[in-house]
C-alpha positions as CSV (number, residue, x, y, z in Angstrom):
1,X,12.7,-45.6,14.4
2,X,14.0,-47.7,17.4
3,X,11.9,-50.5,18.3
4,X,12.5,-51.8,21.8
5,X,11.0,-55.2,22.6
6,X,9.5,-54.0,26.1
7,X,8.0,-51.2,24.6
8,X,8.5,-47.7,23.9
9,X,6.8,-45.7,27.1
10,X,9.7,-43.3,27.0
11,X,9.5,-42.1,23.5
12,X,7.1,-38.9,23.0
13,X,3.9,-39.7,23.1
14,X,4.6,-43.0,25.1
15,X,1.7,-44.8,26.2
16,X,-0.9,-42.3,24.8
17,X,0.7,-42.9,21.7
18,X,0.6,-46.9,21.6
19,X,-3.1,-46.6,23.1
20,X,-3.9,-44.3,19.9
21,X,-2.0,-46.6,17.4
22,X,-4.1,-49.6,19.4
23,X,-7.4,-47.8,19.6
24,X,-7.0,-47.2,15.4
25,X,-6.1,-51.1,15.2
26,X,-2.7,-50.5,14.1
27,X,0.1,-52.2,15.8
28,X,1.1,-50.4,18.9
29,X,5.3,-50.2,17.5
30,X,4.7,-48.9,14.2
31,X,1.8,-47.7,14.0
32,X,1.2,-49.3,10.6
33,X,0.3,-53.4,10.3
34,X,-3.2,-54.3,11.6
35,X,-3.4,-55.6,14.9
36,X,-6.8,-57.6,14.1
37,X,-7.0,-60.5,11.6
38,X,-10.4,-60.6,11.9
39,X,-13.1,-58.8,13.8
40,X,-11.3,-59.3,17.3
41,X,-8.6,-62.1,16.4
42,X,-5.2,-60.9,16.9
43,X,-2.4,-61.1,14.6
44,X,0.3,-63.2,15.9
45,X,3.0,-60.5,14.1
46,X,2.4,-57.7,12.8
47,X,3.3,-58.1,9.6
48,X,4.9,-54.2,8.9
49,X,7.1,-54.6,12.0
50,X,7.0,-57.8,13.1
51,X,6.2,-57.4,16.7
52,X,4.4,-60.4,18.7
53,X,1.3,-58.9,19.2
54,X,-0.2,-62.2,20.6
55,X,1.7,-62.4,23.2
56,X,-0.1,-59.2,25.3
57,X,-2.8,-60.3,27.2
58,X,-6.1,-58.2,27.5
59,X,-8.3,-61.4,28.8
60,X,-11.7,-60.0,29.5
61,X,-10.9,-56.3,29.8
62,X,-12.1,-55.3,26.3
63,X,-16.0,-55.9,27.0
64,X,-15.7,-55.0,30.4
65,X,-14.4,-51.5,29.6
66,X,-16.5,-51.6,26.5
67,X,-19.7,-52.0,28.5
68,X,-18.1,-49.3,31.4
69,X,-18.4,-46.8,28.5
70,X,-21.2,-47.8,26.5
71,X,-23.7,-48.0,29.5
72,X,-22.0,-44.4,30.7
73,X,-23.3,-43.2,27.2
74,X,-26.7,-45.0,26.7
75,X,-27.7,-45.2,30.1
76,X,-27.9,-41.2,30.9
77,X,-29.1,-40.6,27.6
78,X,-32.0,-42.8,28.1
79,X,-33.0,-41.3,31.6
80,X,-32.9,-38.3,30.0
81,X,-35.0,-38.6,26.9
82,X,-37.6,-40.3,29.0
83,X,-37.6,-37.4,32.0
84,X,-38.0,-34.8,29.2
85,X,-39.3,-35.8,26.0
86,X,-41.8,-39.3,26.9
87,X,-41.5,-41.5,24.1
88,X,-43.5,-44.5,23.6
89,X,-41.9,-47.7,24.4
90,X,-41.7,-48.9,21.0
91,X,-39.5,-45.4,19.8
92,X,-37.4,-46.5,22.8
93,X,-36.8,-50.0,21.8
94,X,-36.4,-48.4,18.5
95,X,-33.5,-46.7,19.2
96,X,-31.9,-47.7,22.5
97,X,-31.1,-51.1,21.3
98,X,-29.5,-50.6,18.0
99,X,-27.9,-47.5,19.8
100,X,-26.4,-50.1,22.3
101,X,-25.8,-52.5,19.8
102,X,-23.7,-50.5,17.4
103,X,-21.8,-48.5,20.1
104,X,-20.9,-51.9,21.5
105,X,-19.6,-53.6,18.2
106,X,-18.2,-50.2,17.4
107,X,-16.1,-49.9,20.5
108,X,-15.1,-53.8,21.3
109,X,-11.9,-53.8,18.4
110,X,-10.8,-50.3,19.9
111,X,-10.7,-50.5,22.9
112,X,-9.0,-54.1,22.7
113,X,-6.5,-52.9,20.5
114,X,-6.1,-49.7,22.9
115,X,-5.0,-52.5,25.6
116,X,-3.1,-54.1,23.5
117,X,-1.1,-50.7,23.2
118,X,-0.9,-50.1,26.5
119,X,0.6,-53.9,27.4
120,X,3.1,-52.9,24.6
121,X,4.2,-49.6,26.2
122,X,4.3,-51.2,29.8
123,X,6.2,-54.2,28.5
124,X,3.6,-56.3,30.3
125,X,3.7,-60.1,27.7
126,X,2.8,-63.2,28.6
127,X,5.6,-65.7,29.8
């Protein structure tokens, strides 16, 4: 495999590729070490490739996508169960929140490490 340092957006698959490899919390070059230490702690290396996967900056976009999606998920169900169906507050709470919760907690490490990928494949590090 050949391993550029600015990334690989020019290979097939390019930056779908990395964003896949990221969203599966696999290092963006390889495809193969974990990107994630812990739950959203990043790896400094990989340690199958050695790439620096610290140094690609996703700052607060993980839970800001994160949220984009999962309130584009919950939010028209819920409208819609209530319109049709009339639960009772308390089978809303029941399942709204946990719904929320998971989806959130779920979603956070993915779509971080699908940044990450992207960052890789567009070179972008920090100085």
């Amino acid at each position: 495999m050949d391993f550029s340092a600015q990334g690989d957006a020019d290979a097939p698959g390019g930056h779908w590729l990395a964003m896949r490899r990221g969203f599966a919390r696999h290092c963006p070059r390889c495809g193969e070490g974990p990107i994630f230490r812990r739950y959203v702690k990043v790896n400094a290396t990989c340690p199958s490739c050695g790439l620096a996967l610290a140094s690609y900056p996703v700052d607060d976009a993980p839970p800001y996508f994160t949220i984009l999606l999962v309130g584009h998920v919950v939010v028209p169900s819920l409208m819609l169960v209530e319109e049709f169906l009339h639960p009772a507050s308390w089978i809303e709470n029941a399942i709204w929140l946990p719904l929320t919760l998971g989806l959130t907690l779920f979603l956070l490490p993915r779509v971080k490490g699908a940044l990450i990928g992207l960052h890789w494949a567009n070179g972008i590090v920090n100085p």
